[in-house]
N, C-alpha and C positions, 0 to 999 in steps of 0.2 A: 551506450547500449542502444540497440537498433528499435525504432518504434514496431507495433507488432503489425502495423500497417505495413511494414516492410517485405513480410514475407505472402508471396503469390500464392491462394487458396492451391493453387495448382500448377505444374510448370515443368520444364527443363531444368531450371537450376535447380527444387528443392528434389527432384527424384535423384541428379547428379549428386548430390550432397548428402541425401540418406544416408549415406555407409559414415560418415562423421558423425552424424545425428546418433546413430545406434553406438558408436563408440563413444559419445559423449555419454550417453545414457547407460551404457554399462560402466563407464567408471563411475558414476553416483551411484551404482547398484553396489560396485567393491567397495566404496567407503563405505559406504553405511552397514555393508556387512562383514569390517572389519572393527570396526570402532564399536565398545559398546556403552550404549548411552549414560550421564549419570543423573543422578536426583539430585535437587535440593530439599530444605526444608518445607518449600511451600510448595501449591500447587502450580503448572506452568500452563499456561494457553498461547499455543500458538499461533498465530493466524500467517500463513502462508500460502501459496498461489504456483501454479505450475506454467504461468504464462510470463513472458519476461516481461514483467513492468506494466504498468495499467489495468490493473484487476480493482485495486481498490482495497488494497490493503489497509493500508494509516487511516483512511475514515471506519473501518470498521473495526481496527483497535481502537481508535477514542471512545466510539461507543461504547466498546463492553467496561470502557476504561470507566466511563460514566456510571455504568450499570451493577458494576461492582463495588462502586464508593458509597451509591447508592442505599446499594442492601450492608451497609457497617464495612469493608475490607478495605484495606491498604492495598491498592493496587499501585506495582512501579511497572514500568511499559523497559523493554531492553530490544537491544536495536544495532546491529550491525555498525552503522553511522555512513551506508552507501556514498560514494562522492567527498568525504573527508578526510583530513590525513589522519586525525586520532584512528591508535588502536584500544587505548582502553586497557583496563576497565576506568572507566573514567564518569562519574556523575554528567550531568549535561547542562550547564548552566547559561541563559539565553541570554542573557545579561555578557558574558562574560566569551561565551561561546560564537562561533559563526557558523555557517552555515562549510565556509570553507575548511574550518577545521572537523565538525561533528556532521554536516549533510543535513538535506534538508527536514528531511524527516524525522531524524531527532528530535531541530529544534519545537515542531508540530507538536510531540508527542509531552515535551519537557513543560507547554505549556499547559498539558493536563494531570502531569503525575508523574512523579521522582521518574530519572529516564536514565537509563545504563546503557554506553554506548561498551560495546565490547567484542572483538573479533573472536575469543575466546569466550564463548555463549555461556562454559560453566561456571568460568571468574567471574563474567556481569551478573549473572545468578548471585552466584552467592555473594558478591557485595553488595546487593540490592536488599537481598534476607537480613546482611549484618545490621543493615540501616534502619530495619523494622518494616519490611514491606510483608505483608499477608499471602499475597498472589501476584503471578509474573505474566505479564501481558505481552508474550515477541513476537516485535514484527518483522516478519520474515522469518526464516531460519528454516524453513519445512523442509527443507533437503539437507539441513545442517544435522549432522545427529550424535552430535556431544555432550547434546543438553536433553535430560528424558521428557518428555510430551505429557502429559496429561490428558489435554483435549487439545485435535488438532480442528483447527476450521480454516476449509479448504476457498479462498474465495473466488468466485468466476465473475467474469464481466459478461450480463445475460447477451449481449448484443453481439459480444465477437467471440463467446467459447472459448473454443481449442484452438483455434485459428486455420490452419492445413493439417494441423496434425502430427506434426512430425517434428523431431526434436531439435535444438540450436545444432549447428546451422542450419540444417536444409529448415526448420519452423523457428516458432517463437518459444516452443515449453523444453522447460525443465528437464525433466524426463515422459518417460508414457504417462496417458491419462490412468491407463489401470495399473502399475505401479503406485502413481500417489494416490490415487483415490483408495486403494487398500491400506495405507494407513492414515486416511483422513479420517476423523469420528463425525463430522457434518460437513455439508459445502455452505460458503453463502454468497447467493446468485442476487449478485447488484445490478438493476437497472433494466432487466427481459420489459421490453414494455408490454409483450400481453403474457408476464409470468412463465414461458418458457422459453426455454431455448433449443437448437437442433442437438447440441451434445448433455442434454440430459437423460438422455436412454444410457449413456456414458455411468450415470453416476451409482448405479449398480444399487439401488433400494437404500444409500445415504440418507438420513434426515438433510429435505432443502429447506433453509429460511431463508429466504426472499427479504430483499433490502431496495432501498431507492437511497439516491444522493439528491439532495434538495436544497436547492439556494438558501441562505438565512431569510432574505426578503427578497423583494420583486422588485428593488430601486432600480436596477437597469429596460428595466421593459419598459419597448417605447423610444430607447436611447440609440443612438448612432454608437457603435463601439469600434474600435478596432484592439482585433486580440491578440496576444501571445501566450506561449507555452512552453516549457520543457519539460515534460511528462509523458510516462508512456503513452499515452496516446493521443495526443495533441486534440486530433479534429473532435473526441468524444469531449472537449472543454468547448470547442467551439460551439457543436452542435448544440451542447445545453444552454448557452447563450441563447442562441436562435428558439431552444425551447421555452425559454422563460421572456420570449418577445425582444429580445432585443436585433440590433439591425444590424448585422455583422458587416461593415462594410470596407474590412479587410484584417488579415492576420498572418502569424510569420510561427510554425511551429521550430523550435528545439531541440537537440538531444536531451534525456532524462537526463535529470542532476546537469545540465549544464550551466555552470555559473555565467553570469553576465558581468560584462565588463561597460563601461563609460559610453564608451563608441554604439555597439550595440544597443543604450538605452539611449543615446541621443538620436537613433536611427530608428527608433521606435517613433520616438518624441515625435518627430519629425513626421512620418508616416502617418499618425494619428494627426497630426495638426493639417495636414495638408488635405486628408478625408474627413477633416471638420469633427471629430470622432472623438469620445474619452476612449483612454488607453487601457486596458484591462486584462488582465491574469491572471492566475490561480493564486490559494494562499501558500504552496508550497513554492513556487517561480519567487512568490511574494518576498519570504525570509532569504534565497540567493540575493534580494538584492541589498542588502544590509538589517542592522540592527531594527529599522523600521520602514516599511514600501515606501517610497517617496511619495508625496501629497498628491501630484498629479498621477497617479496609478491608481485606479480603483483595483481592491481586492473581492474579487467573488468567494465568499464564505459558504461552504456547503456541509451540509449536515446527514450524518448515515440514519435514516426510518428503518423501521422492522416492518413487515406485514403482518407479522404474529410476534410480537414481544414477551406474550406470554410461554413459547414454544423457546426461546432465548434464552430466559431466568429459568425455564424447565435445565436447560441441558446445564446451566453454568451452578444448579442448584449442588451442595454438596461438598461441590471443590475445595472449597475453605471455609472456615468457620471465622468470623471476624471474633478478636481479641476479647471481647468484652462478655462475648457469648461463652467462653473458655472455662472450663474447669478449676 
């Protein structure tokens, strides 16, 4: 999948390519308005994004994942498994699972709650229900519509928006911003460093909650690093580096989900040793590279904040009633 650094705010290619983009974007209009959605037993929450890759999705499902366990409810997280061959429906077990079979973001999600890899959104649903889960937490799927929604939250990266604007190929989204946003029920805008962004006049009077991604700790700052990546948007790993002091003093971005092989991590190894540098990556790069990152790889652990957490457990209030509270 193409970083969304890829596509030029403006140009010759993406205006040559609009007429693709707009057929891209009306055949998601015909699925969705031929298929019609179904329910499960429980409530679903979606968290979905109209930008191809690097909005920030999987940190701001563990959070709600957290905040639902929280207040009493079973929540299981279900998850396409992007980048693996399982189709599912298939539990996800980390132990047992890779990253090559289930993708990376599964195994992310598996480590905070029962995780349902399924290309068929309503079989992971309901295997997930058979197993005693309260509420369904998917990530991704917002253009998928086999599975009925509940609450959708829509999440935007505050730094890079929309991007150009314009749909795959000629941009990075999905479909139009006003399409999804008409059936988003909230957006959540990650990382605006002064809280907005230019595509919020976009968001048509949406409740925003505002979010940041924040390092576990500040052990790198101070440290000579050298980075890598394969995530949507590589340099926004980078740059947080650099925000939390450390010395970037070189790095090698990725395609998303792409797996690493021997070669490639000895050619890291190497690069990093030769710039005096510890080697460092995401936690999702992390799990591509086996069962556990290797010792010489520091893992950057980052964590999704709310600005208003109270505004949060407002909207998720209702959804489900944990088991215990029950009639």
């Amino acid at each position: 999948m193409r970083a969304p650094e890829f596509w030029s705010e403006s140009g010759l290619a993406a205006r040559l390519l609009a007429p693709l983009g707009a057929a891209y974007h009306l055949a998601g209009v015909l699925r969705r308005g031929l298929v019609s959605p179904q329910s499960v037993d429980v409530p679903v929450i979606c968290i979905g994004n109209l930008v191809a890759g690097g909005a920030g999705k999987t940190p701001v499902a563990l959070a709600l994942i957290d905040m639902l366990r929280e207040s009493g409810l079973k929540p299981a997280a279900l998850t396409r498994g992007y980048g693996g061959s399982e189709t599912g429906p298939l539990r996800v077990q980390p132990g047992s699972h890779d990253a090559a079979m289930v993708g990376d973001e599964a195994l992310l999600l598996a480590a905070a709650a029962p995780t349902w890899l399924a290309r068929d959104r309503v079989a992971g649903a309901k295997a997930a229900v058979a197993e005693g889960a309260e509420v369904i937490v998917m990530d991704d799927g917002f253009q998928n519509p086999g599975l009925k929604k509940d609450l959708s939250l829509l999440v935007v990266d505050g730094t890079y928006g929309f991007g150009n604007g314009r749909v795959i190929p000629a941009g990075p989204l999905r479909e139009t911003p006003t399409s999804g946003l008409a059936r988003a029920d909230a957006v959540v805008l990650v990382g605006s460093k002064d809280g907005t962004t230019a595509d919020e006049p976009l968001f048509a009077g949406k409740p925003v909650l505002r979010a940041r991604l924040l390092p576990r700790d500040d052990s790198l700052a101070g440290q000579r690093v050298f980075a890598f990546a394969g995530i949507g948007r590589p340099g926004k790993f980078f740059q947080s580096l650099r925000d939390l002091g450390a010395e970037v003093v070189g790095s090698e971005a990725f395609a998303d989900h792409q797996p690493y092989d021997s070669t490639a991590l000895e050619r890291l190894r190497h690069a990093a040793k030769t710039a005096d540098a510890k080697l460092v990556t995401t936690a999702k790069d992390a799990v591509r590279l086996g069962p556990e990152a290797p010792r010489d790889v520091t893992v950057l652990h980052v964590i999704l904040t709310w600005d208003d957490e109270d505004a949060v457990t407002a909207l998720l209030a209702g959804l489900a009633q944990p088991a215990s509270d029950k009639a």
